[in-house]
N, C-alpha and C positions, 0 to 999 in steps of 0.2 A: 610466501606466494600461495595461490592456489592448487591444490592436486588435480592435473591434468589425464594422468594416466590413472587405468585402476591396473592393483598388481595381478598376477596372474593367477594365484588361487583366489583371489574375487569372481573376475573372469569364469575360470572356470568352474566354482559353485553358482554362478550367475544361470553358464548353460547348462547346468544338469535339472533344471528348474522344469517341470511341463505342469501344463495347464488341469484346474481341479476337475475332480469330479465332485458330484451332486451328496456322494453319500456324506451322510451327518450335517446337512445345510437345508436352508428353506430353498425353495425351488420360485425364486421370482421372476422366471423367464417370461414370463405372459404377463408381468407389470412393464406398460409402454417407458419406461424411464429413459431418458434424453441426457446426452450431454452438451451444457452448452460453455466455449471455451471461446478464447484470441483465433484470429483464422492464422496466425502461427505456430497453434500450444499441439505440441506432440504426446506428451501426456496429461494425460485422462484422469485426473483423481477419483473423480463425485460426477455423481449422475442425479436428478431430481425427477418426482411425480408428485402431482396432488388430484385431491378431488375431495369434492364435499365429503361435510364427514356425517354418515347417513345414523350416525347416531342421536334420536331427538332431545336427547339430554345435549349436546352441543349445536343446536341450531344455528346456523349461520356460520358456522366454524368448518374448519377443513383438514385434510389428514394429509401430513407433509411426509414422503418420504424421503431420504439422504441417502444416496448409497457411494461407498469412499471404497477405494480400491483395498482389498484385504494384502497388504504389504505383508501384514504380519506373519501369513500363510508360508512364506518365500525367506521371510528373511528373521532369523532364529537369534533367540539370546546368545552375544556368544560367537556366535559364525564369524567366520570372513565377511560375509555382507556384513552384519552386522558392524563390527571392528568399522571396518572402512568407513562406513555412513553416518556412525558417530564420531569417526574422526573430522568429517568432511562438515556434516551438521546440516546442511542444506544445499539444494544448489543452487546454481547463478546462473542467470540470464544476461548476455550481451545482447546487442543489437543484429548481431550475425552468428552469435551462435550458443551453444548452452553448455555449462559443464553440471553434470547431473551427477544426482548424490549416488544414486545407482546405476549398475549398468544397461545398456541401453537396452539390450535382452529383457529386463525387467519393465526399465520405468517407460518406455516406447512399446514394450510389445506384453508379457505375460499381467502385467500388474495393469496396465492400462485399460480404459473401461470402453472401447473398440467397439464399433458399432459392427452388431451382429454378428458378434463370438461370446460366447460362455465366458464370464471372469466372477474368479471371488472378490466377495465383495462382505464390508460389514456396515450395518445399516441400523442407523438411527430415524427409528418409525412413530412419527409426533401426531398429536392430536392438539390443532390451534384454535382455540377459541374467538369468539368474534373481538372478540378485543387486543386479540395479539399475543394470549401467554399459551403456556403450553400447555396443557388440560391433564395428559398422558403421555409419556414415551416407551417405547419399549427396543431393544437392542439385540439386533440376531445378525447371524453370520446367515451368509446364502450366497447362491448363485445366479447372478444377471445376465442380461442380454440390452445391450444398450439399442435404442429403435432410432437411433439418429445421433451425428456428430454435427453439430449444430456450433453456428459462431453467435456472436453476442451483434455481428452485422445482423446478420439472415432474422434472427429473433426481432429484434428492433423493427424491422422493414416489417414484417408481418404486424409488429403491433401497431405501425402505422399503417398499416391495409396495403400494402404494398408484397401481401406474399408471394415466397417462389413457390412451387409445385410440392417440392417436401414439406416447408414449413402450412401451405395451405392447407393438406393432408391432418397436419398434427395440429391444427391451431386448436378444434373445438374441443378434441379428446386430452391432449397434452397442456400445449401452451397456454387458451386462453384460463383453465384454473390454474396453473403456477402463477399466471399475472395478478388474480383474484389473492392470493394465498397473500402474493407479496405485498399487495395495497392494503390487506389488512396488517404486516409483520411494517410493512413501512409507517404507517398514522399509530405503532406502537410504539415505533422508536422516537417518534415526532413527539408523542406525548412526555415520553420518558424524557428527553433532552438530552441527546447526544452533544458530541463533537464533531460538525460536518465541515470541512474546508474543501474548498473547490480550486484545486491549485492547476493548472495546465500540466497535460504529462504528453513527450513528444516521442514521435515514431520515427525512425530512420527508415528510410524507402532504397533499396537499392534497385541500380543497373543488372544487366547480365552478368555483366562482367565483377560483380561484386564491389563495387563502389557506391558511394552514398549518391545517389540518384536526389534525393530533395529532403528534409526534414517536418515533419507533416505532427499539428496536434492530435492527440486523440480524444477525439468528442465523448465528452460523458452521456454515458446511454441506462437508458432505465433497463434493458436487457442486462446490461452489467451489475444491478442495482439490487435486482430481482436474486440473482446469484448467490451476491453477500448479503442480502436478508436469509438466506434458507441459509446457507453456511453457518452465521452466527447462529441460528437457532437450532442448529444440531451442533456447534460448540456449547453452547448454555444447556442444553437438554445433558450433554455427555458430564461434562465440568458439575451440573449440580446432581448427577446420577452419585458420579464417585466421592462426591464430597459427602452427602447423605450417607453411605459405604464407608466413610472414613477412610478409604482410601487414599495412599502417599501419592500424589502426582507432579508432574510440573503445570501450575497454571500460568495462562498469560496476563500479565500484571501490567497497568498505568497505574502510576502516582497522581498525585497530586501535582500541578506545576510550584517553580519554584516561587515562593512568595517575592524574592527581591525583582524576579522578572516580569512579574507581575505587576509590582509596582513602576516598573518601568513599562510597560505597556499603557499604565493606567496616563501615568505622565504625559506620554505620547499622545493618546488620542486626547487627554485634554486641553494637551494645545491645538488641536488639531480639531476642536470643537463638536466630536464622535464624540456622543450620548455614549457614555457606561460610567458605572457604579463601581466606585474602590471596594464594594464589598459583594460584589461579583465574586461567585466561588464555583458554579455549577456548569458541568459544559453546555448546557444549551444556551449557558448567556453568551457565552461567545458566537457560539451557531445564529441566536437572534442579533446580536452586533452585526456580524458580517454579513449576514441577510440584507441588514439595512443598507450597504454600501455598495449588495450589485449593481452593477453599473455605473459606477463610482470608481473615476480613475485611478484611486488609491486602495482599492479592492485588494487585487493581488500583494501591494506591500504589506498593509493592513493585517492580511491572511499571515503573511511569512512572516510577519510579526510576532502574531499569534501562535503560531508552527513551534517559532523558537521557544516558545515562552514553556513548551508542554514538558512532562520527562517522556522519558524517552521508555517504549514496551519494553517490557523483558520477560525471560521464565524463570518461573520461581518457585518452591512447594509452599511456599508462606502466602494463603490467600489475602490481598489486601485490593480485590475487587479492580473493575477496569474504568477509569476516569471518565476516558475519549467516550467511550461507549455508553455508559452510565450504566454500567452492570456490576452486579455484587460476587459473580461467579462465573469464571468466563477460562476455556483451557483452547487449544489448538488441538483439533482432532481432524479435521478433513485433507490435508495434503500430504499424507504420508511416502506418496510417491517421494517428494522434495522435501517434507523437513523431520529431520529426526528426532523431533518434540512432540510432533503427532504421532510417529508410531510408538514410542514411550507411551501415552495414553490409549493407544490401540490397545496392546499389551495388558496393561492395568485394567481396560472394561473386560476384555478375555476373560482375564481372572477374576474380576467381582462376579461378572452374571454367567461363570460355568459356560463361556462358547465354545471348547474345545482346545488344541495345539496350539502353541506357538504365543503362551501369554507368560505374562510375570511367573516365575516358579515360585516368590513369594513378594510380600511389600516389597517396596522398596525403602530403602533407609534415607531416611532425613538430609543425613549430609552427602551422601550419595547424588541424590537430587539438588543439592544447590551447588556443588561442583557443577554436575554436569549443566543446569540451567545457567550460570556463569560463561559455563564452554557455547555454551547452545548461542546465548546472546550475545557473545563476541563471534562467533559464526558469522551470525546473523548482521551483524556492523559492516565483519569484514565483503560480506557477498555487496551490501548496499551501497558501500566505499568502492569495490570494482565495478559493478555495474553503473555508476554514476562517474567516473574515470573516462571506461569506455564509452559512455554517452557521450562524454565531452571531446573525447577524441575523434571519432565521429564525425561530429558538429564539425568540428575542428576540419578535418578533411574534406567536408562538403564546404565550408564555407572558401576554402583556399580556390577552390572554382568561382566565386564570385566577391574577388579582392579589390574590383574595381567600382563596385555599387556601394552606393550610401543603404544603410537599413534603418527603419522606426524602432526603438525601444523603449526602454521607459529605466529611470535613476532606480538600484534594488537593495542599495549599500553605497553606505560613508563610511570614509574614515579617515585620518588624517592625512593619507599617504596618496588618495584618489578618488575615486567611483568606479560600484560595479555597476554595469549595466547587461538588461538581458533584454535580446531580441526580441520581438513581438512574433514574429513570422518561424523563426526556427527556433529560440529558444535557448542558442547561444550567448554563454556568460563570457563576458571581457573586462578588462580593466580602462577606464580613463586615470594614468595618471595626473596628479594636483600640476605635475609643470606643464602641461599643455593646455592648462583652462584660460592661459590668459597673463597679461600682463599686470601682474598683481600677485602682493601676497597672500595667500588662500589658509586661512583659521578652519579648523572642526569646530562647530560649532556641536556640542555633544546632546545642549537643551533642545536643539531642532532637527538634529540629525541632517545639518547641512555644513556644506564646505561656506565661507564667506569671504569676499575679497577684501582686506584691509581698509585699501584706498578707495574703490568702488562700488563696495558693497554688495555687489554681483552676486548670487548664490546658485546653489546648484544640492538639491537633495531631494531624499527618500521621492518616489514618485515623477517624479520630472518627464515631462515627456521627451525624446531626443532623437535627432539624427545623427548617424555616425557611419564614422566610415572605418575601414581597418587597415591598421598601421603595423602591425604585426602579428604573425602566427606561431605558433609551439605544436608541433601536433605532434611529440613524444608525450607532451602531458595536458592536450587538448585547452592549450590557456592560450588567449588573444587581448590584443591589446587595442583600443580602440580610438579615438580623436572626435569629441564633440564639432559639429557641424551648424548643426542648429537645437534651440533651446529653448522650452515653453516649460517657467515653471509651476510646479503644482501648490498646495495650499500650503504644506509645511515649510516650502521655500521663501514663499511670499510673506509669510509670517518672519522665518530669521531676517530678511531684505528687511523688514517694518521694526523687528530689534535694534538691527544695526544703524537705522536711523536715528532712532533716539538718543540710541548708546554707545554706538560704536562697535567696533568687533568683540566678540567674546572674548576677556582677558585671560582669563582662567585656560581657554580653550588653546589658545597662543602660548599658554608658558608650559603647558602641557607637549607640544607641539617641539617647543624649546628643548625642553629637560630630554625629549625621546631624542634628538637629534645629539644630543652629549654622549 
């Protein structure tokens, strides 16, 4: 399970903690730097500034500051912080509440970058060229003063001209060059060819009373956007500092996907008549794929397709570059508040560029490092595994308020035993089991990824549009079960229906079906 409680010598080196002084730091109180966060994030990592960069040797380019909460300062090789936070690895986010890798003393108040209080802070100081690389960086400890806690709403609303009175203040001096900074960091990454998937992510809305009130998407915002462009480029600025340094670190690592999944993706969209190339290898081919399918009812399966097909990040000291992203040198240095990977690399820049306390006392050793990146990434599983748990619990509890409405979803998963299906509206996953579809025997058909009726040929797969209603709830383990109502199939349906005419049901699929039931 998760660590709930911190013990009490945590605790109590938490509160002997106060706040820095100036001596031995640069003094950046008079840089406007901003934080922009969820209008629920309590703590404060990173703070950002830009503004042209008045060097004529970078015309057109701009000077990006990063400033990330100086954890390091607080919490010592070694310590009780320490001990704990690496045992914990990161923290977790529920719907309703947060278990945090440090104490709240720290990651809510001393380490947090709090508008208009003094915090340490260490800061990756970029010079971006007009074309998006990074020209210069240079890496100093100091002390901030944040000019604004700012949400990724409030930012958004301003850049559609709709500012409130703070954000109106900050737009010319502040915000309107981070937005400049970001549209050049963004047409760099468009060039380069990431991996971009656009997948729904939903918000639980509560009552007073602390019950789920409605389940609400959260709309992709270029405010949000803006964010994780300056973040990665002060991970890549920090990641190819220490690597230059030869420096031992944990970097954050994507593979390669797996070829066989791949070849099953490829399979997929070719019966499904989506343009790709079996020798598709680069992530922006997938980003240009899915591109072409917005607004195409098979979008989202399509994507979760794709999703499945990736490995999976992890940390690693063994550099072997980042897939999703299309980077050759890529580490986790900005949330040290929450993960104990980044302050691992806090540490490590300490000690290469001579910032003072509280860095590596020396490398760190090889196998050291992949232990602990091992520990890190199963951390890092487990937080995603509860948080996605309590998502669905959740769901689960709001939806038991409305047992007597039918909902629009759409078919997300086959398999021999049923269909998943996920709501459109909240986002809720349920099962239709295979004996409610119908009078018929119901085959996997595995080449189309639909179920099919024996005698009637009826199908039901990936895609499908559906209404349903709900036939049962679990809210120990947020699972629901559901009964098709009504049924529009999508393209890969209609394609197994036009098999089965010819040919009949899938044999193969049926003796499969067979043998599992033995």
């Amino acid at each position: 399970g998760l660590p709930r409680v911190f013990p009490a010598a945590v605790l109590e080196r938490a509160a002997q903690a106060r706040p820095v002084s100036r001596r031995g730091r640069t003094d950046l109180t008079d840089l406007p730097l901003v934080t922009i966060d969820g209008a629920d994030a309590r703590d404060f990592d990173d703070a950002v500034w830009a503004a042209p960069d008045e060097d004529p040797a970078n015309r057109g380019g701009y000077r990006l500051v990063v400033a990330i909460a100086d954890v390091a300062h607080y919490v010592r090789p070694g310590d009780a912080l320490d001990v704990e936070a690496r045992e914990r690895g990161n923290s977790v986010y529920f719907p309703d509440r947060a278990i945090p890798m440090l104490p709240e003393a720290l990651s809510n108040e001393l380490c947090s970058l709090k508008p208009d209080e003094e915090r340490a802070c260490l800061v990756a100081d970029m010079r971006i060229d007009r074309q998006g690389r990074i020209r210069d960086r240079r890496f100093l400890r100091g002390v901030m003063r944040s000019r604004a806690r700012l949400t990724y709403e409030q930012v958004q609303a301003a850049r559609d001209g709709n500012p409130d009175p703070m954000t109106e203040s900050l737009w010319e001096p502040v915000l309107e060059p981070l937005f400049a900074v970001y549209g050049i960091l963004r047409r760099a990454r468009e060039r380069r060819g990431s991996l971009d998937i656009e997948l729904p992510e939903r918000k639980v809305v509560f009552d007073d009373e602390g019950f789920p009130a409605d389940v609400r998407p959260r709309p992709p915002l270029e405010s949000h956007r803006l964010i994780e462009e300056c973040m990665i480029a002060a991970n890549v600025a920090v990641a190819t500092a220490l690597s230059e340094a030869r420096a031992p670190i944990l970097y954050r690592v994507h593979d390669r996907p797996d070829p066989v999944k791949l070849e099953a993706l490829a399979d997929y969209l070719e019966r499904l008549g989506i343009p790709w190339s079996r020798t598709a290898k680069k992530p922006g081919d997938f980003t240009r794929m899915l591109e072409g399918l917005k607004g195409d009812p098979l979008y989202e399966t399509v994507a979760g397709f794709v999703l499945r097909a990736q490995a999976q990040a992890v940390y690693q000291p063994q550099n072997i570059g980042h897939f999703g992203l299309n980077l050759r040198c890529y580490t986790h240095f900005t949330s040290p508040i929450r993960r104990y990977s980044d302050l691992t690399v806090h540490r490590a820049l300490i000690r290469v560029f001579g910032l003072g306390a509280g860095g590596e006392r020396k490398p760190a050793e090889m196998a050291e490092l992949e232990e602990l990146g091992r520990r890190l990434s199963a951390a890092e599983r487990r937080a995603m595994e509860a948080e996605r748990d309590a998502l669905q619990r959740f769901v689960a509890l709001y939806m038991q308020r409305h047992a007597d409405a039918r909902f629009a979803g759409r078919i997300t998963g086959v398999q021999y035993f049923g269909l998943f299906v996920t709501l459109e509206a909240s986002g809720a996953d349920g099962l239709v089991p295979v004996s409610t579809l119908g009078d018929d025997i119901y085959v996997y058909d595995e080449r189309h990824h639909a179920l099919v009726g024996r005698r009637t040929g009826e199908s039901f797969g990936l895609g499908d549009r559906v209404e349903v209603s709900l036939v049962e709830i679990d809210l120990a383990r947020g699972m629901m079960q559901f009964r098709i109502e009504a049924h529009e199939p999508a393209r890969a349906t209609r394609l197994a229906r036009t098999a089965w005419q010819k040919s009949g049901p899938p044999r193969h699929a049926f003796r499969r079906r067979q043998a599992r039931r033995r």
